[in-house]
C-alpha positions as CSV (number, residue, x, y, z in Angstrom):
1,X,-9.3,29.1,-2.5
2,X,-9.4,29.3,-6.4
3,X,-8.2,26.8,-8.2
4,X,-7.6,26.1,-12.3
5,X,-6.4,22.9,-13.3
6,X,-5.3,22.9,-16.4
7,X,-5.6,19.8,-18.2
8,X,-7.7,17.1,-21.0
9,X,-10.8,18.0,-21.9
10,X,-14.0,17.3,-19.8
11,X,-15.3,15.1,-22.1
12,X,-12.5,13.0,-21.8
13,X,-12.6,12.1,-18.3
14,X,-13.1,9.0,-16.7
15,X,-15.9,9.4,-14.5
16,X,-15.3,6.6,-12.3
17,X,-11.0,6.1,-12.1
18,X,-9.8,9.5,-13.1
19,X,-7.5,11.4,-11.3
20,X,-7.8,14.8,-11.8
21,X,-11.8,14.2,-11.2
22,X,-10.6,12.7,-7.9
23,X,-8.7,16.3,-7.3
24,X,-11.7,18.4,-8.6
25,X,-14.2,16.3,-6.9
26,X,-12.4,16.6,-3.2
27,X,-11.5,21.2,-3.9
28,X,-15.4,21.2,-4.6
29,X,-16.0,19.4,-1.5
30,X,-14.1,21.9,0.6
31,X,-16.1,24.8,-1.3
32,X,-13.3,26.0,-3.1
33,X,-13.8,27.4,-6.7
34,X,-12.9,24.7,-9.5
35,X,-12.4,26.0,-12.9
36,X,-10.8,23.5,-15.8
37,X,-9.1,24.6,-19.3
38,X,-7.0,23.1,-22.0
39,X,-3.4,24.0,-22.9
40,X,-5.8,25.0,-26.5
41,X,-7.5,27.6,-24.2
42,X,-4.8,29.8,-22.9
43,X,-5.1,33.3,-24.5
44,X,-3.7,37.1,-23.9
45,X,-6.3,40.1,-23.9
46,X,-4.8,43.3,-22.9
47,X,-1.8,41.9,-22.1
48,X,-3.4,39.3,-19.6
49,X,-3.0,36.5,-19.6
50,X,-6.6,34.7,-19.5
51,X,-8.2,31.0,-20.0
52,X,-11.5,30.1,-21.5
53,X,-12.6,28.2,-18.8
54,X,-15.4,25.4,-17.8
55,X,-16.2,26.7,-14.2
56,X,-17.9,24.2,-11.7
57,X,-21.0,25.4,-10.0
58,X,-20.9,25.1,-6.5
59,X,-22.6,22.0,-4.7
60,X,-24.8,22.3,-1.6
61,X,-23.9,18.3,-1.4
62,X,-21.2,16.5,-3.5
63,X,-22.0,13.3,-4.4
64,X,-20.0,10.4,-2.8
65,X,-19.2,8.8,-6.2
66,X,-16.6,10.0,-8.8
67,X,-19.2,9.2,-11.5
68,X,-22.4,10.7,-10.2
69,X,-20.4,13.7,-8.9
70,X,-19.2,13.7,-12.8
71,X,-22.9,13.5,-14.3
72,X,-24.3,16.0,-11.4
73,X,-21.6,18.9,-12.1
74,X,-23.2,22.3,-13.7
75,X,-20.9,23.5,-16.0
76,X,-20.5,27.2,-17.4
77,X,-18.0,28.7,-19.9
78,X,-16.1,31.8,-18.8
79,X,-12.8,33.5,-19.7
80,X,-11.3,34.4,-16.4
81,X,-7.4,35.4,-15.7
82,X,-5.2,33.1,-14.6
83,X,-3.5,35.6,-12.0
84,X,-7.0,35.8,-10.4
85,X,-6.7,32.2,-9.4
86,X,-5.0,31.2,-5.8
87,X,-3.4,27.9,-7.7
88,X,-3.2,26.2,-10.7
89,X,-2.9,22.4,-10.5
90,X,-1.7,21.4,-13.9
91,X,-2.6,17.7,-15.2
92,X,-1.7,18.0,-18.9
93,X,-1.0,14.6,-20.6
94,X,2.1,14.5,-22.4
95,X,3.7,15.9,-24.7
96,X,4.3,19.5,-22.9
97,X,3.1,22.1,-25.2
98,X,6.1,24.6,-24.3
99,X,4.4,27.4,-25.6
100,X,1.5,26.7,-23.3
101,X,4.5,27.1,-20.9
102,X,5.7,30.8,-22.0
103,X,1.9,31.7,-21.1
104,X,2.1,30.9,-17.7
105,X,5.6,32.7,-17.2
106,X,3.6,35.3,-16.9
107,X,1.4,34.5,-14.1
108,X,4.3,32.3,-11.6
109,X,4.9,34.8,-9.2
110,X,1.4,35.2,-8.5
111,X,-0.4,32.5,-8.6
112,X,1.6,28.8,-6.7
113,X,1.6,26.3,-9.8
114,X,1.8,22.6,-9.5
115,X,4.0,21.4,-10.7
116,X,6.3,24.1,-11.0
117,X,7.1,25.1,-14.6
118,X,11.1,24.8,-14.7
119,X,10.2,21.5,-13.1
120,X,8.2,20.9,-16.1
121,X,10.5,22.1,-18.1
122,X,13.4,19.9,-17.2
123,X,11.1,16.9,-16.5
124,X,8.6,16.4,-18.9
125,X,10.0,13.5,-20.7
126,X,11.5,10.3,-19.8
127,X,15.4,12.0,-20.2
128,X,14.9,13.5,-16.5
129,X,15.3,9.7,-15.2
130,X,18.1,9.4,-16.3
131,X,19.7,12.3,-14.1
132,X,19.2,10.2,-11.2
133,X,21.9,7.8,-12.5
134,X,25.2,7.8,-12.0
135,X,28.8,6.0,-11.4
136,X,28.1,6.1,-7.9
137,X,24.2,5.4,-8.3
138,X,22.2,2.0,-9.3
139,X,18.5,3.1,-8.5
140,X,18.2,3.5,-12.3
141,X,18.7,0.5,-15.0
142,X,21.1,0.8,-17.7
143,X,19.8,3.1,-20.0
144,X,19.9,4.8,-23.3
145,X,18.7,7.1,-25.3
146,X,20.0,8.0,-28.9
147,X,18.4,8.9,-32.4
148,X,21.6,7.0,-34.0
149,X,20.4,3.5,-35.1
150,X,23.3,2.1,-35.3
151,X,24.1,2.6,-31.9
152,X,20.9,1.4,-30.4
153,X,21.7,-1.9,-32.5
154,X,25.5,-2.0,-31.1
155,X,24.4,-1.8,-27.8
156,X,21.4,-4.7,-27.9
157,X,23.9,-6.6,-28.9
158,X,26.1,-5.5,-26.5
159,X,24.1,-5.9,-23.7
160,X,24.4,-9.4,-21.6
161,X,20.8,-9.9,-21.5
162,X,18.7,-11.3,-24.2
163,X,16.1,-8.6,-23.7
164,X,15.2,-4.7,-23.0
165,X,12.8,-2.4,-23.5
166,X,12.5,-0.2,-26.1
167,X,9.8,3.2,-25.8
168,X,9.5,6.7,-27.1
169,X,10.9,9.5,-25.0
170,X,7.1,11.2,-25.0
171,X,5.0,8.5,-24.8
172,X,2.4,7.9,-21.4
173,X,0.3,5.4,-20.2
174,X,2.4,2.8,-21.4
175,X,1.9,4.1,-24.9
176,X,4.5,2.5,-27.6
177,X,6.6,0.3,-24.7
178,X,7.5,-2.7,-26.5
179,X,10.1,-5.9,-25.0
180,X,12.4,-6.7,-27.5
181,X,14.8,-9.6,-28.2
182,X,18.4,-10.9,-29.5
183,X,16.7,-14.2,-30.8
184,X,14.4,-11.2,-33.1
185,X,17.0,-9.2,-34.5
186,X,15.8,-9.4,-37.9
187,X,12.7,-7.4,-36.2
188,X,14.8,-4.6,-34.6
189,X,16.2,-2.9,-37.2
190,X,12.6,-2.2,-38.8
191,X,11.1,-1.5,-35.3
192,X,13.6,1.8,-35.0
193,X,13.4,2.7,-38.2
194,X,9.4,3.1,-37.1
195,X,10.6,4.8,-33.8
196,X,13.3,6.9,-35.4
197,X,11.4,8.1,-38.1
198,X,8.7,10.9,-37.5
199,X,7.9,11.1,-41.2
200,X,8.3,14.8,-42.0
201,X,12.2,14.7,-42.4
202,X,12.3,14.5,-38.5
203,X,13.4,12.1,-36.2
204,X,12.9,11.1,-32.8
205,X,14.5,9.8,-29.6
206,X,14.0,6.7,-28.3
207,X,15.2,5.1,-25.3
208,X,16.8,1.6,-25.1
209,X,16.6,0.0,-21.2
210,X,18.2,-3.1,-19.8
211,X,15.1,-5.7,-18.8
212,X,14.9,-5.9,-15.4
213,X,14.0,-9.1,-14.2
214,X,10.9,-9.7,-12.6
215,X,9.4,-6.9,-14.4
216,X,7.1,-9.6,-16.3
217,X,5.6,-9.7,-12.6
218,X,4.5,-6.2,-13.0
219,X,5.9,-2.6,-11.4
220,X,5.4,-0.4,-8.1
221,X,3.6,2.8,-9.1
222,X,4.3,5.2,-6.1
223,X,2.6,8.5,-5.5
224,X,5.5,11.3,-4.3
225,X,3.6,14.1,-2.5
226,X,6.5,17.1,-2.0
227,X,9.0,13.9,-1.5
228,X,7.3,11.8,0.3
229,X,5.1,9.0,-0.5
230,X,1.5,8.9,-0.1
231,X,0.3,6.3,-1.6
232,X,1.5,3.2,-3.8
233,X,0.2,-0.3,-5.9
234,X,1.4,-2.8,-7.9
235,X,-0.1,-3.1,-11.1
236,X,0.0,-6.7,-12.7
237,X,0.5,-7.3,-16.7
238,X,-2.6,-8.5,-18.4
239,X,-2.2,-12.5,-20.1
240,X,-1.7,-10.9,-23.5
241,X,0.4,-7.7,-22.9
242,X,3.8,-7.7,-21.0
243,X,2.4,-3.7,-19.8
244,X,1.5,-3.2,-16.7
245,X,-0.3,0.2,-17.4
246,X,-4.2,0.1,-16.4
247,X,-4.8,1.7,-19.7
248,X,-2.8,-1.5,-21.2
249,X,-5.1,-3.7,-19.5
250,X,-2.8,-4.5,-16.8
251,X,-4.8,-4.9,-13.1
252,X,-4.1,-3.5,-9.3
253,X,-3.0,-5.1,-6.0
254,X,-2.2,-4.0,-2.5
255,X,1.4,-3.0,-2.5
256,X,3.7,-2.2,1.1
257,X,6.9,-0.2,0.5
258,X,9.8,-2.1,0.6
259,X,13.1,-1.4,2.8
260,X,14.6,-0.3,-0.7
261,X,11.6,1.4,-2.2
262,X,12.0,3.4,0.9
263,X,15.2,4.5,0.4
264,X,14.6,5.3,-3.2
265,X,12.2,7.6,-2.2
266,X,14.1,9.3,0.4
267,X,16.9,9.5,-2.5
268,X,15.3,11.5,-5.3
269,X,12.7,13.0,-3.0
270,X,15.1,16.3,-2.1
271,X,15.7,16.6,-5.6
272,X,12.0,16.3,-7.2
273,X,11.1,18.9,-4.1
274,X,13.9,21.0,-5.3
275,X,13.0,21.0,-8.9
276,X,9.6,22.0,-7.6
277,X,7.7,18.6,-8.7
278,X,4.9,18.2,-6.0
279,X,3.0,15.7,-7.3
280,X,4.6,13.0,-8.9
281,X,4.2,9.6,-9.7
282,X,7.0,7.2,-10.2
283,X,7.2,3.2,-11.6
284,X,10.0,1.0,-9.9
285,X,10.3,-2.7,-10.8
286,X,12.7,-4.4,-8.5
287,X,13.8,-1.5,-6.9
288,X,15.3,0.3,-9.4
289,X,13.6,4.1,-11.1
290,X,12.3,3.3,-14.2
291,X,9.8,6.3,-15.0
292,X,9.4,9.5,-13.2
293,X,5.6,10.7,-14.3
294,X,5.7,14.5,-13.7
295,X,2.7,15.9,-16.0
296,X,-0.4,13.9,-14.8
297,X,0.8,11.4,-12.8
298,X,-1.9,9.0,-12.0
299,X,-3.1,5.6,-9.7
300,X,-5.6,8.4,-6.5
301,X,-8.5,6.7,-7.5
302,X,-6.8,2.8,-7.8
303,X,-5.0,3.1,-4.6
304,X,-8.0,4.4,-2.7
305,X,-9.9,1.1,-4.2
306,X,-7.5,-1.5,-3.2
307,X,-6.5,0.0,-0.1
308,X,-10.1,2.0,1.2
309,X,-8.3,3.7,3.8
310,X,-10.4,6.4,5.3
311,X,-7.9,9.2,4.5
312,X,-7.9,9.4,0.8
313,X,-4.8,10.3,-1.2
314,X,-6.9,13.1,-3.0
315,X,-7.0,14.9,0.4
316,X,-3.6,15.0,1.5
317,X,-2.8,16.2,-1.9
318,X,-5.8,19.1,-1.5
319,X,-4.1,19.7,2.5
320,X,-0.8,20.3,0.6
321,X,-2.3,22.8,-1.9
322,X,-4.6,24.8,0.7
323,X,-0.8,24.9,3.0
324,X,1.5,26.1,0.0
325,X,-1.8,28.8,-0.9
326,X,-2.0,29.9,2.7
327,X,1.6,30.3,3.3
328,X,2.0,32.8,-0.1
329,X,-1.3,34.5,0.9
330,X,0.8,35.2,4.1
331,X,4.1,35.9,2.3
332,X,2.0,38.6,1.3
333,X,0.2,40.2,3.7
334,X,3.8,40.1,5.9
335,X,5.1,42.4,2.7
336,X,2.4,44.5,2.7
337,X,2.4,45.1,6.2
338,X,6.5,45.4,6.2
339,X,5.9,48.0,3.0
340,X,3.3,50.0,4.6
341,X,5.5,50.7,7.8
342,X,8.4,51.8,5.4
343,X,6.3,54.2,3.5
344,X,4.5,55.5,7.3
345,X,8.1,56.1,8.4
């Protein structure tokens, strides 16, 4: 199996928690091929579509380590279609380029893309939440989401709680979350105008959550692998951040599924397998959705830590891939096969 993951730059990994290293690591372990590119590096040459690509040189022994597999790897620049690959495993940070998107068209029917790029498409930002509330639904808190300032201030003060949480629709990694407060009104109305405002003429969305209490405690990150979980941990707030985002300084703890985290999974996990969104990562804080993380979900390398189970999350995710690759490369060897007797007839 040939595999392009399409995501940050090398440079910019993590060499000892990173996810997607976790994912590259465990294919190069299998022998697979491993190739990496940027959204930057897509480009069309004779009407294929191609990638500059960093390829991995194949390892007669992987290290065990994330970080001395990281420092070991021999890397080599190539441009190589991306048709020519069996998957593409994409782990992007937000925001979604969509033109990167409009490149890839090109290649979906031949190539099985995680996640799938209408499930991109509809879920790339913090709106696709939102879809999974409803009258008849209370997995999600009270939420929303508005460029209108006025409204946003109407409905803090609307709202029966003193606090909520105020974030950009495209941020990750906890980037720009801030807890907000009646008793600081005077604050609130500068604090959207810095939201609002994207400085060009522009403006921007932001959402507007009810606090959930408890969420001080910290939240449930939860790994969805096609709808079900496969791994999950609570991360803790730091003393001087109300975040619970690693990045944010927040820290990890063992975490067992509640009866109601459960159920929340079973919930939205038809619809996230439906939408084509494999890989997902989702936040909960007292049992209720907060963020559905769809781009580069992340937490493989924490949860193996905390947990040092001898079945790794990065190798049910790989088991999945190597499945979904076999059962297309089947697909089409049945339609060559059914083709070949039509045409014999």
């Amino acid at each position: 199996m040939n595999v392009c993951f399409i995501m940050y730059p090398w440079e910019k990994i993590d060499p000892e928690n990173d996810t997607s290293l976790a994912l590259i690591k465990e294919c190069v372990k299998r022998g697979h091929g491993v190739a990496m590119c940027t959204p930057a590096n897509l480009t069309i040459r004779d009407s294929v579509t191609n990638a500059f690509c960093i390829v991995i040189g194949r390892m007669e022994k992987v290290p065990s380590t994330l970080k001395a597999f990281y420092n070991k790897a021999k890397l080599r620049e190539e441009m190589l279609p991306l048709a020519g690959f069996d998957a593409i495993f994409f782990r992007a940070n937000p925001p979604l380029d969509p033109l990167m998107l409009n490149f890839l068209d090109s290649v979906k029917d031949d190539v099985f893309i995680v996640n799938s790029l209408q499930g991109m498409r509809e879920a790339n930002n913090k709106l696709y939440t939102a879809a999974f509330g409803d009258a008849h639904s209370n997995i999600i808190p009270n939420t929303h989401v508005s460029k209108n300032k006025n409204y946003l201030i109407q409905q803090i003060k609307d709202s029966e709680s003193d606090k909520m949480i105020l974030k950009p629709l495209n941020g990750f990694g906890g980037s720009g979350v801030i807890l907000i407060e009646k008793s600081a009104m005077n604050n609130i109305n500068s604090l959207l105008d810095f939201y609002i405002s994207a400085g060009d003429g522009e403006s921007n969305y932001v959402i507007l959550q009810d606090y959930i209490e408890g969420a001080d405690k910290g939240d449930v990150r939860i790994l969805l692998l096609n709808g079900e979980p496969v791994g999950a941990m609570k991360r803790v707030p730091g003393n001087d951040d109300h975040r619970s985002n690693v990045s944010a300084g927040g820290s990890i703890q063992k975490h067992t599924l509640t009866k109601e985290e459960k159920a929340l999974c079973r919930q939205i996990g038809p619809k996230l397998v439906k939408d084509g969104l494999y890989f997902v990562g989702i936040d909960v804080i007292g049992g209720k959705l907060v963020e559905v993380n769809v781009m580069s979900p992340g937490g493989i390398t924490y949860i193996n830590k905390v947990y040092k189970n001898k079945r790794k999350v990065e190798e049910k995710v790989v088991d999945f891939l190597e499945s979904k690759v076999l059962d297309n490369l089947e697909a089409f060897n049945r339609r060559t096969r059914l083709r070949k007797a039509v045409e014999e007839a």
